[in-house]
N, C-alpha and C positions, 0 to 999 in steps of 0.2 A: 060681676061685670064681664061681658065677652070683649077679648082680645079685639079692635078694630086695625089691621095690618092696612096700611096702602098697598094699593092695586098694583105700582110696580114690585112689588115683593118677589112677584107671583112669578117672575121673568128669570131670577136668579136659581141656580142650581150650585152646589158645595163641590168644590175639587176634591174626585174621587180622590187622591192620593193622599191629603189629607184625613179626608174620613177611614180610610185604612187607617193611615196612621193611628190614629186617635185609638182606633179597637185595638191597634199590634199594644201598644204603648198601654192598655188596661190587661191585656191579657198578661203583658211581662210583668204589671203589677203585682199579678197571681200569683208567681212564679212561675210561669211558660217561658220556656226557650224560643226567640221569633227570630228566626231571620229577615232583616229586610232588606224587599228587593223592590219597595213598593213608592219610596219619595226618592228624587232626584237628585239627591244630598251626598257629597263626598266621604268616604269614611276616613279620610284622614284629619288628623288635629289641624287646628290652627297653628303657622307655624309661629316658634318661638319668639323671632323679632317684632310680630306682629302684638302678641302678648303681652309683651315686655313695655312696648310703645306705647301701647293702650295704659297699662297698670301705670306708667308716668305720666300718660295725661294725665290720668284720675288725680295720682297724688299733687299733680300741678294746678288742679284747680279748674284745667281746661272741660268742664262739666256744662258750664249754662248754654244757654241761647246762642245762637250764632248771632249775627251781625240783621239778619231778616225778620229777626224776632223780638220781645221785650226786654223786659230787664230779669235778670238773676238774681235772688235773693241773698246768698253768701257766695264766698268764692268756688267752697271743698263741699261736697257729701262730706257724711262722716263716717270718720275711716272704719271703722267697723263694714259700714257697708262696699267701700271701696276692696277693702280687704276678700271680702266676701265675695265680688266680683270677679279677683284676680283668682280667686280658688276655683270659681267655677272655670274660666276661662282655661286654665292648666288643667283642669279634669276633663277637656274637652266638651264641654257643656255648652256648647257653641250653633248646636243643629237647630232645626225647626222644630219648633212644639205646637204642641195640640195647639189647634186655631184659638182656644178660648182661653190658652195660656195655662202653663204647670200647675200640676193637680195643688203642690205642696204651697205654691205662691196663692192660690184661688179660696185657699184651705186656711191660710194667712188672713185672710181679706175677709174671708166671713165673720173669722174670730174676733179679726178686729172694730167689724162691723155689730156682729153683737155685744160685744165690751164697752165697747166707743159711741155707738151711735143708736145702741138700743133696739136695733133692725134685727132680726130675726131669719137668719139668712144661711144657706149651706153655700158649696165652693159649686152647684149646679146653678147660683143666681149666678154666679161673677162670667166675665168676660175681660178680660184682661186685653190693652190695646195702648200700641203706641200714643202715651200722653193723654190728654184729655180733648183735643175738639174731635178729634172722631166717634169720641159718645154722641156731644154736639149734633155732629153730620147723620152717624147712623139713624139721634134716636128721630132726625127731624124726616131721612128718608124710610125708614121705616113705620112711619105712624102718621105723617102730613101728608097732603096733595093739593091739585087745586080748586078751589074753594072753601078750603078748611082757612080756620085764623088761631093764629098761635100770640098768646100772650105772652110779653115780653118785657124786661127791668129797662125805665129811662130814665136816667141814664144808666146805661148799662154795657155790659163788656160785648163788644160790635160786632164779635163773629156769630151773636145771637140771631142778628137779625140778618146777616147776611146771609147766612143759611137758610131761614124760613121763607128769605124769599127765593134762593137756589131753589128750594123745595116745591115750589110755585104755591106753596099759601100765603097768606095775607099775615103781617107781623099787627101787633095791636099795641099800642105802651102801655105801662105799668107806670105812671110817673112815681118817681122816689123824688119827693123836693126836701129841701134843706129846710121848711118849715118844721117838717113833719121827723125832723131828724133822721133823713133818707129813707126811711120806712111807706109799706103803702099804705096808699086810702083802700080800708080793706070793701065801703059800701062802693067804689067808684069801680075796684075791681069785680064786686057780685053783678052790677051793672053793665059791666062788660061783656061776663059769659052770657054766650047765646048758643043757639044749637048749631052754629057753624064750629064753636069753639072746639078744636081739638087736643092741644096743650100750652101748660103754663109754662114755666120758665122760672126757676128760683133761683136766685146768688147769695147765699148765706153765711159767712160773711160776704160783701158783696162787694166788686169791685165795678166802678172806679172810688165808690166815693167811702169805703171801708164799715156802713150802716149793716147793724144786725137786727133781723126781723125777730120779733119777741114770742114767745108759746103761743102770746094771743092770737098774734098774724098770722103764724103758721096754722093753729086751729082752727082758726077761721076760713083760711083757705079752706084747709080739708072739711070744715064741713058745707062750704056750696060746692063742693065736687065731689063727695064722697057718692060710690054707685053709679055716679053716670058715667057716660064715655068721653073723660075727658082724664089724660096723664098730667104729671108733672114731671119735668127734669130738672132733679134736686141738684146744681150746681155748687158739692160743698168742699173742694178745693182748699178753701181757706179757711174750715171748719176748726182747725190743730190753732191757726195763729188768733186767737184772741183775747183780747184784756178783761173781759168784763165776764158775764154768767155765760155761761154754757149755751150756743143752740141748740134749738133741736132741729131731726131730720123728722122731714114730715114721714117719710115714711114708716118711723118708732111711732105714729098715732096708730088707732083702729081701722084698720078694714084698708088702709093707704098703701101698705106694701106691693097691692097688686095692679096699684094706679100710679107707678112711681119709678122712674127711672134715678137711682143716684149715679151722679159723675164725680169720681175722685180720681185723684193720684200722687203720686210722689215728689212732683216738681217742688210746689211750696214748701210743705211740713217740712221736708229732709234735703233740700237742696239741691235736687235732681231736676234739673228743668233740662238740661241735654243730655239726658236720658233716655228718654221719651218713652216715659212709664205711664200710665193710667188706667183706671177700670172701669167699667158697670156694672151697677150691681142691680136686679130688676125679676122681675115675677121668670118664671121658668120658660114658658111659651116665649115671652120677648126677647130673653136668652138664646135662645134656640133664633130667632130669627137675626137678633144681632150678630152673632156666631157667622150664618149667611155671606151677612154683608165683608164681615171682617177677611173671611178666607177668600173672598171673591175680590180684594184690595190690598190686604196687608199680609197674607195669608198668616202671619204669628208675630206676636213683639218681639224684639230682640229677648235669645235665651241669658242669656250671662246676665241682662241688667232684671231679669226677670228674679235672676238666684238674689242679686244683689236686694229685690222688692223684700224677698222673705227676709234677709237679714235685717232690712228698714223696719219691718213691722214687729220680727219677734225678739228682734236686740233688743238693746237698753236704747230707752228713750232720752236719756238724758243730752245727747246733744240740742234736740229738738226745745226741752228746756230751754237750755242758753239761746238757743234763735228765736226764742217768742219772748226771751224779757231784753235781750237788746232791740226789736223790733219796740217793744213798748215803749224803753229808754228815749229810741230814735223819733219815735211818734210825739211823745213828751216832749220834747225838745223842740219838734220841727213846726205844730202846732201853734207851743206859744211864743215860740220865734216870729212866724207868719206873722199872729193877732200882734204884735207890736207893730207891725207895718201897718201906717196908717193907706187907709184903703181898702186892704185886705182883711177881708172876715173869714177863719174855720173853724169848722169845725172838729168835735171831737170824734173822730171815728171808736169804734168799739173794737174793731177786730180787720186781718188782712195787713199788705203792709203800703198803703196810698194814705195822703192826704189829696183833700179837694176844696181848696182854697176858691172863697167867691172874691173875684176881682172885675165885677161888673162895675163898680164905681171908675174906672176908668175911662169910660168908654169908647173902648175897642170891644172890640167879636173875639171870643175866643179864641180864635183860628192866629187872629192878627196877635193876640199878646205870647200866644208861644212862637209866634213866627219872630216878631219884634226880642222876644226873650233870649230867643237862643241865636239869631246871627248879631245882637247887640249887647249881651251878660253874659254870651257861654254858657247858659242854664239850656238843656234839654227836659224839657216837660212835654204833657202831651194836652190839649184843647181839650176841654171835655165836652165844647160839642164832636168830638170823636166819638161818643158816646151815646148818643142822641141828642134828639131837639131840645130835650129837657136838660141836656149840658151846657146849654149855651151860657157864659160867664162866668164857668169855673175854670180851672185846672188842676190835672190831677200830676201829682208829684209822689215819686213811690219814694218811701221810707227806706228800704231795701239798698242802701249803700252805707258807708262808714259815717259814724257819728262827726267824722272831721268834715268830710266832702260835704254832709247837711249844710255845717254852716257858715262852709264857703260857699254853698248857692244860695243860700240865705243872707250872706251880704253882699252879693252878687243882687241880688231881685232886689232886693232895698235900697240898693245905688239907682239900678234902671227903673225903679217906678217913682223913683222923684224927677227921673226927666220928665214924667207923661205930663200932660195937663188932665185936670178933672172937672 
């Protein structure tokens, strides 16, 4: 299958200082001695108070989302990785790296990628990049435009389709309904591709509504797109937190590695969400042009949290352990807590850390019951029409806080949905 690149591609040119860099930084691998006089970068350390300040956020927990963003999944990374951060930071590890992110973290990622996800990958697929929606943005300006249509999860996580349509193509839905146990109609989606079709869009586990697609699904996809020109971007974020069997990445199928962008990163699995770690990992050529994009916007991820990636992937995984069977715990708990409130039906999610509670028997709009939720329970939830058309009647409530706070919002929504009428 030939590469199809959108026509703006063609507009963007690499900061030369960078691409030196890149070559100083393989030659010193060699053992050459480089002087450089070629990036703009101070050659002094960071200073000490700065270090020190940073190493007690970390150990304080002050790591998640800001105040503009979602929710956090734990309080702390774990301190192996923090630890690991603060080492780099005192080693002066602090400059600009190669635009596609440290050989030894990209080196990290492949391993883990074929250990893990059965992908077949060297550290020349990865592109390493502040968090995960700028796979999102890249993979949508580098491969959409307009008149292209790009298939997308409804309900599904919003900055999918906001982006496709920044990109000036046409979004198309995937519906996931609650019949189907959030899974798709795989005949409704072959019905969909047309030759306008340029890529799909997978969430596997999937948020909002925590549904994991099965071998079937996923084969299925890839066999009505296998060879033609049509990508996928494997959205698998939430691949580590799951209760049930194992997904798979489409791209471990035949011949789909080179029709297949994966977006992963650190936030979920390891508790890094203010971090702002993530990768792609994708055929060589779309490397090379994600690379592009990345030096021409972010010119490199942060170096230190980049050391801190290889400590996440080649340490002991055991914290990660305890974070997916308290997630489960939590899930257990918060599910059939819900289904006792009469009204409220959920389901079981498989994997991720949301529930998506159907509270259409009330009727209110979505919009109205987390609005009514939260200036009259205290509960912060979010509408899952947020999500799409196809959210309308749910909400989606993350797991991802303390088993005590679950179920005081839990007899919180149990007070307020006996004011409603029905």
């Amino acid at each position: 299958m030939v590469n199809r690149i959108a026509d703006r591609m063609s507009l963007l040119q690499m900061e030369s200082a960078f691409t030196v860099l890149a070559r100083a930084n393989e030659l010193e691998s060699q053992g050459k001695n480089i002087v450089h006089l070629e990036i703009g970068q101070p050659n002094f350390k960071t200073p000490q108070n700065i270090i020190d300040a940073t190493y007690a956020a970390l150990n304080e927990g002050k790591t998640g989302y800001t105040q503009t963003e979602g929710i956090l999944p734990l309080r702390n990374a774990p301190q192996n990785i923090i630890d690991a951060t603060y080492a780099a930071l005192n080693e002066g590890k602090t400059g600009y790296t190669q635009t596609e992110g440290i050989l030894p973290l990209r080196n990290a990622i492949a391993k883990y990628c074929r250990d893990y996800k059965k992908v077949n990958v060297d550290a020349e697929n990865v592109v390493v990049v502040p968090g995960g929606k700028p796979i999102m943005f890249f993979t949508l300006l580098m491969l959409a435009q307009p008149g292209d249509e790009v298939i997308c999860p409804n309900p599904g996580y919003p900055v999918y389709e906001s982006v496709i349509r920044f990109s000036g193509a046409k979004p198309v839905s995937m519906p996931l309904l609650e019949k189907n146990g959030f899974r798709l109609d795989l005949e409704r989606l072959k019905q969909d591709i047309n030759e306008k079709t340029r890529l799909i869009i997978l969430n596997n586990p999937a948020n909002p509504t925590g549904g994991v697609f099965s071998r079937e699904d996923i084969t299925g996809i890839a066999d009505a797109i296998r060879g033609k020109g049509i990508y996928v971007m494997s959205d698998e974020i939430y691949d580590r937190i799951i209760f049930g069997e194992q997904p798979i990445s489409i791209a471990s199928l035949p011949g789909m590695m080179d029709q297949t962008i994966i977006l992963d990163g650190f936030s979920k699995t390891y508790a890094m969400t203010g971090w702002r770690l993530g990768y792609g990992v994708m055929n060589k050529e779309l490397a090379s042009h994600m690379k592009m994009l990345m030096g021409n916007s972010n010119s490199c991820a942060a170096s230190m949290t980049q050391w801190g990636g290889v400590e996440a992937l080649e340490g002991t995984q055991e914290p990660v352990t305890k974070m997916v069977a308290a997630f489960k715990e939590r899930r257990d708990y918060l599910v059939e807590a819900l289904n006792k409130i009469e009204g409220i039906r959920c389901s079981l999610p498989e994997g991720a850390f949301y529930v998506f509670p159907n509270i259409s028997a009330f009727g209110l709009t979505s919009d109205e019951f987390a609005s009514r939720l939260l200036n009259e329970a205290g509960v912060a939830a979010l509408s899952g029409k947020a999500f799409g058309s196809y959210g309308e009647g749910f909400m989606r409530l993350s797991s991802a806080n303390s088993l005590e706070n679950l179920k005081i919002a839990v007899e919180r929504i149990s007070t307020f949905v006996k004011t409603l009428k029905r």
